[in-house]
matplotlib code that plots the C-alpha trace (Angstrom):
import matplotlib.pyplot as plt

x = [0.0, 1.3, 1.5, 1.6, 4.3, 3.4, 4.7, 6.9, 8.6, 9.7, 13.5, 14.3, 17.0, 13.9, 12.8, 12.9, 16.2, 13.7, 13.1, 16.5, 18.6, 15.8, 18.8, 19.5, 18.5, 15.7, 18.1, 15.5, 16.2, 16.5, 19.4, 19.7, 18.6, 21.3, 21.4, 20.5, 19.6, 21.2, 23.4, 22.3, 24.7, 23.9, 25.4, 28.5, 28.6, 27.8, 30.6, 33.0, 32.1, 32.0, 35.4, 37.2, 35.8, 37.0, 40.0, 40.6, 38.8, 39.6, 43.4, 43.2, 41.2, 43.6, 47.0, 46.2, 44.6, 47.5, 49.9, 48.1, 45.5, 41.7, 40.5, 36.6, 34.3, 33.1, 34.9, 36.8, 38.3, 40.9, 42.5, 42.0, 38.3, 38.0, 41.8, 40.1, 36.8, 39.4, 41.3, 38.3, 37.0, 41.0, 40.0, 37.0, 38.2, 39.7, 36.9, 34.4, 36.2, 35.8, 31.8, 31.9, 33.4, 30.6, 27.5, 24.7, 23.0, 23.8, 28.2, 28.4, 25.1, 27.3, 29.6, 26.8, 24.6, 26.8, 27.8, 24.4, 24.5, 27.8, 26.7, 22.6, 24.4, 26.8, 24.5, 22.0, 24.9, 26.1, 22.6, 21.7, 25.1, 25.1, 25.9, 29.4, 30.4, 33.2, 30.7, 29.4, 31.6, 34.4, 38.0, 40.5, 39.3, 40.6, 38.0, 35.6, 35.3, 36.0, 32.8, 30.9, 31.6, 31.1, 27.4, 26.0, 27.9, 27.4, 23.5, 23.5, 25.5, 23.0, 20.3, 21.9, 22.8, 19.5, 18.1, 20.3, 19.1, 15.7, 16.2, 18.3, 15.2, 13.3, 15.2, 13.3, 15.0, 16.7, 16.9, 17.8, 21.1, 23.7, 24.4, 27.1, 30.8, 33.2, 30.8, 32.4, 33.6, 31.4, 34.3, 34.7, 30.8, 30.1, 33.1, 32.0, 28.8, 30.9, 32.7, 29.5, 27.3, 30.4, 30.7, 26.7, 26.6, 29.0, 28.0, 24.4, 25.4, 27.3, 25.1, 21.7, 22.9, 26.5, 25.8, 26.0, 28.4, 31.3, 32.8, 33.6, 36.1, 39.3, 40.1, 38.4, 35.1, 32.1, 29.0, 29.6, 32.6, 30.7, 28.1, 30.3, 32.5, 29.3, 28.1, 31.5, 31.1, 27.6, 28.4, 31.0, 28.6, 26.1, 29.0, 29.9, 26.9, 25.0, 28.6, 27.5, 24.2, 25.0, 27.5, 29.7, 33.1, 32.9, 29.4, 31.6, 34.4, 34.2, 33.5, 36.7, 38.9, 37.9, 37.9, 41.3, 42.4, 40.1, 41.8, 45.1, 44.8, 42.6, 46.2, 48.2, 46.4, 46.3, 49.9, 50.4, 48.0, 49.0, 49.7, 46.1, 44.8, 44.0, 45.6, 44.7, 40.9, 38.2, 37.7, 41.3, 41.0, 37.8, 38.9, 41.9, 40.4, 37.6, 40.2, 42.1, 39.0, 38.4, 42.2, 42.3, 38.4, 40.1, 43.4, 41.7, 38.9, 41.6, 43.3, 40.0, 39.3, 42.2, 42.1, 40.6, 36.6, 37.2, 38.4, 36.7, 37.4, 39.5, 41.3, 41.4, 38.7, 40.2, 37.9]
y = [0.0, 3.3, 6.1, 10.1, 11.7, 14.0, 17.6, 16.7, 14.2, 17.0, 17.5, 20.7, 21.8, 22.7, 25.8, 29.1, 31.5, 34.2, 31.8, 30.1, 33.6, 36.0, 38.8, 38.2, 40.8, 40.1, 40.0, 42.0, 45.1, 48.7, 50.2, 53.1, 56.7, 58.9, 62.1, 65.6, 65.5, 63.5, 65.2, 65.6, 64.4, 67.4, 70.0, 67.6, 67.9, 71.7, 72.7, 70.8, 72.5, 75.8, 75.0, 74.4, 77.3, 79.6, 78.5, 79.2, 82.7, 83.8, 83.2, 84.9, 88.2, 88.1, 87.8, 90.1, 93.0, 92.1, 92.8, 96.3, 94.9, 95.2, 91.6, 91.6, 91.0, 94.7, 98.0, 99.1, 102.1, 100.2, 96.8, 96.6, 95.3, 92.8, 91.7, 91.0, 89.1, 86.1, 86.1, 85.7, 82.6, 81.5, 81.3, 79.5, 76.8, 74.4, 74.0, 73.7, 70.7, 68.9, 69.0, 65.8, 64.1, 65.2, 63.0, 65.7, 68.5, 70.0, 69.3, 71.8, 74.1, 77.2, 77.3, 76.4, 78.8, 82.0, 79.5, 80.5, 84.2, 84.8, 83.3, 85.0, 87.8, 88.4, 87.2, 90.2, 92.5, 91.5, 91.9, 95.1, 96.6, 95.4, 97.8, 98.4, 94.2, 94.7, 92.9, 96.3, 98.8, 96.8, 96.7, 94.4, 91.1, 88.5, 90.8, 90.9, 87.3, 87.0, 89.0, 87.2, 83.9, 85.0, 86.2, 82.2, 80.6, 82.8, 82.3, 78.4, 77.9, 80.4, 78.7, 75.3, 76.8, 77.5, 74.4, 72.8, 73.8, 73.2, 69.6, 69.3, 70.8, 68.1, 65.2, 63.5, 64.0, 61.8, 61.7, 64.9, 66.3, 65.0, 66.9, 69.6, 67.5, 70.6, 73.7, 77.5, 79.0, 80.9, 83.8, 83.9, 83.8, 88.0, 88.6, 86.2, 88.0, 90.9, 90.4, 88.4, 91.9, 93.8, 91.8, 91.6, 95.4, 96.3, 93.6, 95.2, 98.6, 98.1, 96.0, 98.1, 101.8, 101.6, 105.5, 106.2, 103.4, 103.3, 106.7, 104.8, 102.3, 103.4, 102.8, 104.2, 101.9, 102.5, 101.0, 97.3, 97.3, 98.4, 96.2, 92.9, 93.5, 93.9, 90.4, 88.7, 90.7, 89.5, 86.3, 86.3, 87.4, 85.0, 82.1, 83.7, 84.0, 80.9, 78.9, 80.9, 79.8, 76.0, 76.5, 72.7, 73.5, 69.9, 71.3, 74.1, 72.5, 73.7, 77.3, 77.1, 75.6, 78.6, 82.1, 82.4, 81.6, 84.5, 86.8, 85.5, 85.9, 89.1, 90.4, 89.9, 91.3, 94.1, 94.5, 94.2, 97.4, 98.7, 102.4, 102.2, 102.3, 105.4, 103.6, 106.6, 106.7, 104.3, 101.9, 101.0, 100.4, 98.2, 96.3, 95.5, 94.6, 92.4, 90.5, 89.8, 88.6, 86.0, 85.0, 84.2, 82.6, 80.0, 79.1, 79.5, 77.2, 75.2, 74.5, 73.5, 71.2, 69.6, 69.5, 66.4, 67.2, 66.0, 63.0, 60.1, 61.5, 59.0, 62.1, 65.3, 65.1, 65.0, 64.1]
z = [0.0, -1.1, 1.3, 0.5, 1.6, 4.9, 5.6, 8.3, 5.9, 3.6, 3.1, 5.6, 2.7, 0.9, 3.0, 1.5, 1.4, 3.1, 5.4, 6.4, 6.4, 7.5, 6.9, 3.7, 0.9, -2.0, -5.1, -6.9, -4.1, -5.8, -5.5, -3.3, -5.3, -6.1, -3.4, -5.4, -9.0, -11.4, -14.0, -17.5, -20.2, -22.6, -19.3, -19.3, -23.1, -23.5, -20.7, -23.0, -26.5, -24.6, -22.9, -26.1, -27.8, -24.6, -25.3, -28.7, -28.6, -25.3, -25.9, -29.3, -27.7, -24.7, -26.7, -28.7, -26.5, -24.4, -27.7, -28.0, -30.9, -30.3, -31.3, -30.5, -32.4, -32.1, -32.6, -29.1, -28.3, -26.5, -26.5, -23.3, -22.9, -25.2, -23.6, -20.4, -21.8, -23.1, -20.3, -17.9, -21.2, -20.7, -16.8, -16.7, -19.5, -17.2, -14.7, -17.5, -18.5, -15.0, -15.2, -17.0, -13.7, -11.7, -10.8, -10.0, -10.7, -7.1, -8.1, -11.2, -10.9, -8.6, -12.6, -14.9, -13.7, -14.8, -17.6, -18.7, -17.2, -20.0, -22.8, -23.1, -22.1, -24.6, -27.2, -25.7, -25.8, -29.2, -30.9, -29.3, -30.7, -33.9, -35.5, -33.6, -35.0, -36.9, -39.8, -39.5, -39.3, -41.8, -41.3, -41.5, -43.2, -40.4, -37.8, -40.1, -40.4, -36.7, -36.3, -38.5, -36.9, -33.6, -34.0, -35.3, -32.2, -29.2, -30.5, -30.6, -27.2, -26.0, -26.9, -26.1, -22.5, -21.8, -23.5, -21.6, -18.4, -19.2, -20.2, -16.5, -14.7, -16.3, -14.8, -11.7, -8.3, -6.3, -2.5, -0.4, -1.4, 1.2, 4.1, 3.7, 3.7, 3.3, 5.2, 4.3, 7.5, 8.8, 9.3, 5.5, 4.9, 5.2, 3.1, 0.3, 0.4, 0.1, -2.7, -4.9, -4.5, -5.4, -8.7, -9.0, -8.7, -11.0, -13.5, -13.3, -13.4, -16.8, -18.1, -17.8, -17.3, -19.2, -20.1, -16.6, -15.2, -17.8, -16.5, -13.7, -15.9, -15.5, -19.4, -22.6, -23.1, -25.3, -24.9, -26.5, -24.0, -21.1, -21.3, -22.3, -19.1, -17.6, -18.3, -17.2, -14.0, -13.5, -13.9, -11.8, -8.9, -9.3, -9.2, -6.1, -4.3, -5.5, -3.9, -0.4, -0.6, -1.3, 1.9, 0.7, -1.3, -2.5, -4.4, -5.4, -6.4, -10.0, -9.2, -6.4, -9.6, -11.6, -9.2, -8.9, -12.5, -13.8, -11.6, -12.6, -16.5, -15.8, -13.7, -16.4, -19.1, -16.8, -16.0, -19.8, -20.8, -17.3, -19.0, -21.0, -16.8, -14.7, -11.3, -9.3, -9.6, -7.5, -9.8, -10.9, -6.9, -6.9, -9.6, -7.6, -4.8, -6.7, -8.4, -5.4, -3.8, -6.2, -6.4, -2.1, -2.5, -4.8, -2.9, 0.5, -0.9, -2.8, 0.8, 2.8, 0.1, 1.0, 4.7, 6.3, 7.1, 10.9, 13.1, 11.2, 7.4, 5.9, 3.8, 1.7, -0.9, -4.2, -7.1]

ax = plt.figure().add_subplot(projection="3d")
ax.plot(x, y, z, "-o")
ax.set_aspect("equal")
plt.show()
């Protein structure tokens, strides 16, 4: 006579892996969300293309202001202006490059955002001064072509900067953005602020009212030049300000790579038109002092960055 096999006779081996290691993790378990906002492949890709073409234009505009030659694409009453707009493009190059190491949205927004501020900008300015392009006004062929040229690509990285931003904006979120790792000081904090308004101020100033605010440029400017420094200085605020407000210089990290090389290539170009400058007036002063602001923000951030967080950090962070 046959019998059926009862429960208690089943093989114990056979029990479930839920069951036998209660610990154990489902194998189908979602991986953990990324903190902060993912980042966009088109940012990573834009901060390239704009990168490489700083380079190349922002060394050509800065050599050769700094050689006495007005290079812009617009007509300028001195080399100096358009000397200084590619050595601040020369500045922020390299750190525009290191946004395709990043992971989120929260690493690179304190440089992308007055990635954005420059380039709508100088397509505004460049469009309402059309007729001071060099297309316009004629001259030597090289500028002419120069001019021509620049109008079709400060328009598509532009319109690819803000496209760019809207497409990140589109992204889902993650978790919460981790908890600061590398705070700012709170002694440094009211001179940061400090220094961003200073740059904001004067960036607006030239920008909207450069009738009123280019007197106070201590070198021949006309409008075109007035309002393009204007941008850069802008720019250089918000970068500034929106690293104070996300209060991590690991966030930061690309803005703190590119502050003090802007105020280095802007120094030189100075010290090489250094006779084209009223030294004794208030803003040869203020620029001074700006620029030095921005060079000790980078090397002071530069040398918290590379300071141990506290007793438990395993080292410097240096990604």
């Amino acid at each position: 006579m046959s019998t059926s096999a009862t429960p208690s006779s089943a093989n114990p081996s056979s029990t479930t892996p839920s069951a036998a290691n209660p610990s154990a993790a489902p194998a189908s378990a979602a991986p953990s969300p990324v903190p902060g906002r993912e980042l966009s492949a088109a940012v990573a890709v834009l901060g390239t293309v704009v990168a490489v073409v700083s380079l190349g234009v922002g060394s050509l505009l800065a050599v050769a202001g700094a050689a006495g030659y007005a290079a812009g694409a617009w007509v300028s009453p001195e080399p100096l202006s358009p000397a200084l707009i590619g050595a601040a493009m020369v500045g922020v190059a390299p750190a525009l490059f290191t946004l395709r190491r990043a992971d989120t949205w929260e690493e690179v927004r304190s440089l992308y955002l007055p990635l954005v501020v420059v380039m709508v900008g100088l397509l505004a300015v460049t469009l309402l001064n059309a007729g001071s392009l060099r297309v316009a006004e004629g001259g030597p062929l090289f500028l002419v072509l120069f001019s021509l040229g620049w109008v079709p690509v400060v328009a598509v990285l532009a319109l690819a900067a803000v496209g760019c931003l809207a497409a990140q904006y589109r992204r889902p979120a993650g978790a919460p953005a981790r908890t600061s790792t590398a705070p700012i000081p709170g002694w440094s904090k009211p001179l940061l602020a400090v220094l961003g308004s200073g740059w904001l101020g004067i960036g607006a100033g030239l920008l909207f009212l450069p009738g009123f605010w280019s007197a106070f440029v201590p070198w021949a400017v006309n409008r075109a030049d007035a309002q393009g420094l204007g941008v850069w200085a802008l720019a250089l605020g918000v970068g500034v300000l929106t690293s104070l407000a996300e209060d991590d210089l690991a966030r930061s990290r690309p803005a703190v790579r590119a502050v003090p090389l802007v105020a280095v290539a802007c120094g030189v170009v100075l010290a090489a038109r250094a006779p084209a400058v009223d030294w004794t007036s208030g803003g040869a002063v203020s620029l001074l002092a700006l620029l030095a602001g921005l060079l000790a923000t980078g090397v002071t951030g530069r040398l918290l960055l590379g300071r141990p967080a506290g007793p438990g950090a395993a080292g410097p962070v240096t990604r």
